[in-house]
C-alpha positions in Angstrom: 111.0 125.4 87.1 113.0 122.4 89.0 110.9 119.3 88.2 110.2 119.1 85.1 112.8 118.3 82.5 114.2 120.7 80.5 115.1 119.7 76.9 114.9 121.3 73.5 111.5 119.9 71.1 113.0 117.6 68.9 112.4 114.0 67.2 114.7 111.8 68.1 114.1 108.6 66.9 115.2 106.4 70.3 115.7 103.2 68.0 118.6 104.3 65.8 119.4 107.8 67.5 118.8 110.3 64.0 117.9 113.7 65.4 115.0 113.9 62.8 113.7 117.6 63.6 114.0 120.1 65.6 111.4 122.6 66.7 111.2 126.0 67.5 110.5 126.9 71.4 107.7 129.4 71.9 108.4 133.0 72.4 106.9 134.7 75.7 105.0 136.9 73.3 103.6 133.6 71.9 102.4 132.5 75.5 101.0 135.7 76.3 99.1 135.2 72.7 98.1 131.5 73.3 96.6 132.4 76.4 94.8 135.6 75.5 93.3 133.2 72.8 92.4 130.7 75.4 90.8 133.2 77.1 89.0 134.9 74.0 87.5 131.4 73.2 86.5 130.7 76.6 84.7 134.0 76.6 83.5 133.4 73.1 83.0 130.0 72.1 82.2 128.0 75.3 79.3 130.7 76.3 77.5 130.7 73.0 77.7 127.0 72.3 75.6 124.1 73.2 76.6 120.4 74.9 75.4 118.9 71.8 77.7 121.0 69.7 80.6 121.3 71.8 80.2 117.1 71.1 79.9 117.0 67.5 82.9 118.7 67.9 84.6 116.0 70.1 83.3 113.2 68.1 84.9 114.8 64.9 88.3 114.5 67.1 88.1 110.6 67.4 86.8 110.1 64.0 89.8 111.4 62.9 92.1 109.6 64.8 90.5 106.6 63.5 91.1 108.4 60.0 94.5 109.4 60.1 95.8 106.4 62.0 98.5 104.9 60.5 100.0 108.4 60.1 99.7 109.3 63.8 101.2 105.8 65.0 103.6 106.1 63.0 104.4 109.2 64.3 104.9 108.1 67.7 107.6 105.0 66.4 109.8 108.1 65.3 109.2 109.7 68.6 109.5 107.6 71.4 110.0 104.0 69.6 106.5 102.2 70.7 106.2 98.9 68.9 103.9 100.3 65.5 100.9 97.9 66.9 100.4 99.4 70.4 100.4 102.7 68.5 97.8 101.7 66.4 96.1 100.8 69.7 96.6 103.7 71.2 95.3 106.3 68.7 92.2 103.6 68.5 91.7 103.9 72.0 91.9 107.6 71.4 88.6 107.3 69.3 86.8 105.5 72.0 87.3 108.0 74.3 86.2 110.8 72.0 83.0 108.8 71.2 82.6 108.0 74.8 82.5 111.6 75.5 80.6 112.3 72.7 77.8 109.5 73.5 77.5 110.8 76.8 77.5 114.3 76.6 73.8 115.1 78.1 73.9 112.4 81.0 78.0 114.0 82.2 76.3 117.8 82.1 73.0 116.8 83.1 71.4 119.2 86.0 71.7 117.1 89.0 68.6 117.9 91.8 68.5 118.4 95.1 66.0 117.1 97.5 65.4 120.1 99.9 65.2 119.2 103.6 63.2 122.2 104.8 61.7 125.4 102.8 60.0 125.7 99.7 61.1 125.8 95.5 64.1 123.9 94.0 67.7 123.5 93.9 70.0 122.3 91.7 73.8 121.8 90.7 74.5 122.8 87.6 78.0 121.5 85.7 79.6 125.1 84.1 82.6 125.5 83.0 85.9 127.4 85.3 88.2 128.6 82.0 91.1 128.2 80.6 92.9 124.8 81.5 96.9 123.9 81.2 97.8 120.6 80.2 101.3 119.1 80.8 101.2 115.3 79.4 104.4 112.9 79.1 106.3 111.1 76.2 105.2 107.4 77.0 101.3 107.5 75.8 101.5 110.9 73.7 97.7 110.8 72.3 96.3 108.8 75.1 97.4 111.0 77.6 96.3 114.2 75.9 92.6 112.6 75.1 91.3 111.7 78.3 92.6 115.8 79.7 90.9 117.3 76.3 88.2 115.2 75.9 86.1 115.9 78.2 87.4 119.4 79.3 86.3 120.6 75.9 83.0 119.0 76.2 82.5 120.6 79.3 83.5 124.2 77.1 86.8 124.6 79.1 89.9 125.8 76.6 93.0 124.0 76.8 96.9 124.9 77.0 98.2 122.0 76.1 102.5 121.6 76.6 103.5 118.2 75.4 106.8 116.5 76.1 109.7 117.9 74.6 110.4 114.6 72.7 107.0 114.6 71.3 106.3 118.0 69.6 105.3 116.0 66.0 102.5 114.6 67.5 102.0 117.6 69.5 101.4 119.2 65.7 99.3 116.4 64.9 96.9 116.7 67.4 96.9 120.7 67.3 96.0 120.1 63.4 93.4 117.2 64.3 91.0 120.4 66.7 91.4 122.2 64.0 90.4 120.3 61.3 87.4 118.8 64.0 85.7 122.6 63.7 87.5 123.6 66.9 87.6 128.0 66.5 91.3 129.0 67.2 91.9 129.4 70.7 90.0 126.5 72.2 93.2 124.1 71.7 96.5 125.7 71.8 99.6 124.1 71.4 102.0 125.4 73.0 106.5 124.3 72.7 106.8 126.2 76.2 110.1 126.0 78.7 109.5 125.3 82.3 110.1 129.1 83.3 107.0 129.8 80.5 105.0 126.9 82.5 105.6 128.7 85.5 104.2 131.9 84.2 101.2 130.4 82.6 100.5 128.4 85.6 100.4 131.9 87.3 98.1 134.4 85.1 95.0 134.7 86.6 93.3 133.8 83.5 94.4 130.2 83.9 91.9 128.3 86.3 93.8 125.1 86.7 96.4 122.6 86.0 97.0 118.7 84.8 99.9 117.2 84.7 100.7 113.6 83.9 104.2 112.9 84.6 107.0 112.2 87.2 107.0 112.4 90.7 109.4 115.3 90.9 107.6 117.1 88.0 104.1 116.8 90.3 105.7 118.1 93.2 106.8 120.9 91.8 103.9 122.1 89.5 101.6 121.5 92.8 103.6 124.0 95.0 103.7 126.8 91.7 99.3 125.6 91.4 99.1 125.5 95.0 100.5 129.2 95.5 98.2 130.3 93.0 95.2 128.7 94.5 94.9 127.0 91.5 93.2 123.3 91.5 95.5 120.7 89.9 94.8 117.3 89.1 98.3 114.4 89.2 98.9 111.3 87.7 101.7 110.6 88.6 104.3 107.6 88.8 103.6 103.8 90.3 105.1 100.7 91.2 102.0 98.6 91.0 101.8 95.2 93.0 100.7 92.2 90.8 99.0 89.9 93.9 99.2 85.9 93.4 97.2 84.1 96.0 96.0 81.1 94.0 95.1 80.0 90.7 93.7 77.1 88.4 95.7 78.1 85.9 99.3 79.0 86.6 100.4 79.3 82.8 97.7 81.7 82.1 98.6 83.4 84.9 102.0 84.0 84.1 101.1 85.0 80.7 99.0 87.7 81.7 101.5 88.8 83.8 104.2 89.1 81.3 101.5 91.1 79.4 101.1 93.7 82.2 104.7 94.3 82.5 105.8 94.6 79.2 102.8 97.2 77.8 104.8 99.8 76.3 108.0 98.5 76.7 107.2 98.5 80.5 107.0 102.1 80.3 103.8 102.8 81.6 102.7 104.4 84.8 100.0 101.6 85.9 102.0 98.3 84.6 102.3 95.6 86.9 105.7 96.0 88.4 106.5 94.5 91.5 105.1 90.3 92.0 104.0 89.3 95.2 103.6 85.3 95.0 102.4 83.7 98.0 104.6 80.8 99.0 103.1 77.5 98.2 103.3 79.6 93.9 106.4 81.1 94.0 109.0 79.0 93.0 107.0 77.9 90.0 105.5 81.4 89.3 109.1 82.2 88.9 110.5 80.0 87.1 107.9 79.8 84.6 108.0 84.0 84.7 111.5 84.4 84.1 111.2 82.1 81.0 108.0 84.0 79.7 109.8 87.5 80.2 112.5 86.4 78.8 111.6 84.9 75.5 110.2 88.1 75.0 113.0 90.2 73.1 113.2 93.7 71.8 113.1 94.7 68.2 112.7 97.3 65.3 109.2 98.7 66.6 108.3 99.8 62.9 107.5 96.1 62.2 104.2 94.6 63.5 105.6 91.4 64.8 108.0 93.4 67.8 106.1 93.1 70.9 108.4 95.6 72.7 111.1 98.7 71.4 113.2 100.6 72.5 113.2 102.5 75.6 112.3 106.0 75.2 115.8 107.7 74.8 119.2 107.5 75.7 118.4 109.0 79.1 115.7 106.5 79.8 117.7 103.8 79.1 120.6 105.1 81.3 118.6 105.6 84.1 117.1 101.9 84.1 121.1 100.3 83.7 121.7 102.5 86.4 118.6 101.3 89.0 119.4 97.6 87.9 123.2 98.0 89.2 122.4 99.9 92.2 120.2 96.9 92.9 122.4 94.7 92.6 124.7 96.4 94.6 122.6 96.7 97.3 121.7 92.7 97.5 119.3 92.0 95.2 119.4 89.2 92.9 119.5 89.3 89.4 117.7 86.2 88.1 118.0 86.9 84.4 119.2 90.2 82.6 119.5 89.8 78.4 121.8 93.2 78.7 121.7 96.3 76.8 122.0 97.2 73.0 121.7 101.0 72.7 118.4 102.0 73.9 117.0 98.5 73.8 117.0 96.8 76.9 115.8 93.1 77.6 113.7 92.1 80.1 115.1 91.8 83.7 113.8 89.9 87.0 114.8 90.9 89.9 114.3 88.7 93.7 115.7 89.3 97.3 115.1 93.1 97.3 115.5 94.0 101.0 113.2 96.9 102.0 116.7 98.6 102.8 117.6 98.7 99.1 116.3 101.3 97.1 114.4 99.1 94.8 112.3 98.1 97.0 110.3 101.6 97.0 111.6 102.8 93.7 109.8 103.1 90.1 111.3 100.6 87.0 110.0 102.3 84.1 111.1 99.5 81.6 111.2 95.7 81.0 112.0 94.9 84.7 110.0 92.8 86.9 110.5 92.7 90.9 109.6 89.2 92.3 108.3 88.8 96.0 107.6 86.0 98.2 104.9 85.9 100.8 103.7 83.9 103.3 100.5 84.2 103.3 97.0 86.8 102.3 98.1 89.0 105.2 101.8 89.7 104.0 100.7 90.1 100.5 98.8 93.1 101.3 101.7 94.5 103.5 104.2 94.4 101.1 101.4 95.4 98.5 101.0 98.7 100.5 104.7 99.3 101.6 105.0 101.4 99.0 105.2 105.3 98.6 103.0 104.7 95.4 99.0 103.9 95.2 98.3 103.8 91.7 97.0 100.5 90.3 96.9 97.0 91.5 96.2 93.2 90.2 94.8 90.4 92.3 94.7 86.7 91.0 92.4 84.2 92.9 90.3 81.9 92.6 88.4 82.7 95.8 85.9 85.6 95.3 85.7 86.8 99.0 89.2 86.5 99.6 89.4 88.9 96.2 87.0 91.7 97.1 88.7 91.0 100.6 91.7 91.9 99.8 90.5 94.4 96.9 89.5 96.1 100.1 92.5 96.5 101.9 94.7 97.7 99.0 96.3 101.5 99.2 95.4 102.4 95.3 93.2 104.0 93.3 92.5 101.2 91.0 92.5 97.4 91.5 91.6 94.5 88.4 91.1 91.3 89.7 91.9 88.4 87.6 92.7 90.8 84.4 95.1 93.0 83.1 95.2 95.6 80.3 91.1 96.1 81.7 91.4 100.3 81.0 88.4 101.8 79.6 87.1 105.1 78.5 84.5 104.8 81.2 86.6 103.8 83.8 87.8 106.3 86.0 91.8 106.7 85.9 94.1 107.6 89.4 95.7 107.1 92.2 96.4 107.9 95.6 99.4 108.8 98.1 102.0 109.7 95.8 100.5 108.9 92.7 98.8 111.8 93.0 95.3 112.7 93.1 92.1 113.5 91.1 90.7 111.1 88.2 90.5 111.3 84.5 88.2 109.2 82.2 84.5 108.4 83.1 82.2 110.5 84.3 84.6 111.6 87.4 87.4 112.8 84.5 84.4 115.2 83.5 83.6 116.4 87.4 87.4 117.5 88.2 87.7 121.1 86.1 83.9 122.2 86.3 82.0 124.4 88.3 79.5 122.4 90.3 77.0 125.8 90.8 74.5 125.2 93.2 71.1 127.2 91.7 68.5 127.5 94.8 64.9 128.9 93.6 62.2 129.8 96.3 58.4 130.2 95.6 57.4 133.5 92.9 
């Protein structure tokens, strides 16, 4: 299946390069078995439990995440090299989610009435669940991703099929061990180390009601036209190039600080990072200066130790394709403003000015340590160059004028906009995007309303 990379499961540590394990790749008489149990507990398990159990069951998930911590951040260090205190971070906001889930369980499944406009008796939606559910989630947040998909789908009393990224199939154990251990029956949460001509056949048995994928751009495309062919409903998050909006502030240094913040999260490998800075005029040759020494200062390191604020990149491919954007860059007229260079798969944080909306920077994803500086003239430019973009994930505003912020909020082509804050993400908060970010929401009570069938019961007069 063209889109979605093809790789054997392995550990590779990105930091030093050691090939640490290797894992097996599924057999097609596995698949056909992981999905016949899929179905078997769908059939089974999901009809004959309650909402309240299916959650003691999800709660038991976070708690032990919070349990088994240090052993699953640790985890993802080996895997894809994030610094060991954002891991601990993640698998904590892993928990939250659970719990949020959990907590919430009766109000998300609720019946929902209907006030009839004409005739007699009642109607109302009832939540169900649609089956069995494939998963396809990325290397960069390899718990995070998989809780807000699982979480509430299981809740709900859909199965999973969850594929991880090939570079993450330790965790991928982890978490397969972590339903199990919950109370989970076999079957509910499968795990499976598929290839991309497997994914393609999963996606296609009828059994399978649906598809979400977390990932790249190409990846999305082409798991949409395989879903899309099967009539089956998909939900993308895809990639983003997220505008970081400076209009005015009180506080410039605590500006820039949060800035720095949200474009080094996870070694600036995240999909929602602040990525391209749009500074309107009167800020923007202090905004940079003052950013370019921030980012800067910041260097990588080993991410085993607690005191490394960013790693590695991901792997060797990663970090290729990131040297590779920054000279094409160049080449094509932008300005390099600071680059600390490359040291194996650590690469330090880059600014980048003058990109031309010729160059391909200018509509292109960084997934890494480099940060794209705009000027503008004024409010109204800001928002054009914010939306000239083929992305609409997230966005930042920074202002101290509150109509000019819900203003501008407003106008704004993405599914998500913090103003005055970064880092803001919450298990109640819904999660997405729009244009080619993709589409559909996880998290919150809309992450429970994508895979679930919304049945309409009508009842007239006995």
């Amino acid at each position: 299946m063209r889109g979605i990379d093809s790789m054997v499961y392995a550990v590779v540590n990105p930091a030093t390069g050691e090939t640490i394990r290797e894992y097996p790749t599924i057999t097609d008489a596995g698949i056909e078995e992981a999905i016949a149990s899929a179905e078997a507990a769908y059939r089974g398990w999901s009809r004959s439990t309650t909402a309240g159990e299916r959650a003691a069951l999800v709660r038991r998930v976070g708690e032990l995440h919070s349990e088994r911590r240090e052993e699953l951040a640790k985890t993802i260090v080996r895997e894809m090299g994030k610094p060991i205190e954002q891991a601990l971070g993640e698998v904590d906001f892993c928990a939250s989610i659970y719990g949020f889930y959990a907590d919430n369980a009766a109000k998300l499944l609720a019946d929902e009435p209907i006030e009839l406009l004409a005739g007699e008796g009642t109607a109302v939606v009832r939540r169900s669940p649609v089956g069995v559910l494939l998963g396809i989630m990325p290397w960069n947040f390899p718990y995070y991703q998989v809780a807000r998909f699982a979480g509430p789908n299981l809740l709900i009393g859909n199965t999973i099929l969850l594929k991880h990224a090939p570079q993450c199939p330790e965790s991928a154990a982890a978490l397969q061990q972590i339903y199990l251990d919950a109370g989970f029956p076999a079957g509910a949460y499968v795990n499976i180390y598929a290839t991309n001509e497997q994914i393609e056949t999963v996606i296609a048995d009828p059994r399978v009601q649906g598809v979400s994928l977390t990932g790249s751009e190409r990846a999305g495309t082409s798991v949409a036209a395989i879903a899309g062919k099967h009539l089956k409903k998909v939900v993308l998050e895809l990639g983003g190039s997220d505008p970081f909006i400076l209009l005015s502030t009180n506080d410039l240094d605590s500006v820039v600080e949060q800035a720095v913040e949200a474009r080094l999260d996870n070694t600036g490998q995240s999909c929602n990072a602040a990525k391209r800075f749009i500074v309107v005029e009167d800020l923007y040759e202090p905004f940079l200066e003052k950013f370019t020494a921030a980012l800067t200062a910041v260097t990588p390191g080993d991410p085993t130790s607690s005191e490394t604020p960013i790693g590695p990149l991901s792997s060797t491919a990663a970090a290729d394709r990131l040297e590779e954007q920054l000279g094409r860059a160049v080449a094509q007229g932008a300005t390099l403003v600071s680059n600390g260079g490359r040291e194996g798969n650590f690469i330090a944080p880059a600014v980048l000015t003058n990109i031309s909306p010729e160059s391909d920077a200018y509509r292109e994803e960084f997934f890494g340590p480099v940060a794209s500086v705009y000027k503008a003239a004024n409010e109204t430019e800001a928002i054009r160059v914010a939306n000239d973009t083929p992305f609409g994930l997230g966005s930042y505003v920074f202002t101290t004028d509150p109509e000019q912020a819900l203003r501008v909020a407003d106008k704004i082509d993405a599914g998500m906009v913090y103003v005055n804050l970064v880092l803001a993400d919450g298990a109640e908060l819904p999660f997405g995007g729009v244009k080619r970010s993709g589409f559909g929401r996880e998290l919150g009570r809309f992450g429970a309303d994508e895979f679930v069938n919304k049945k309409l019961i009508r009842i007239g007069l006995a």
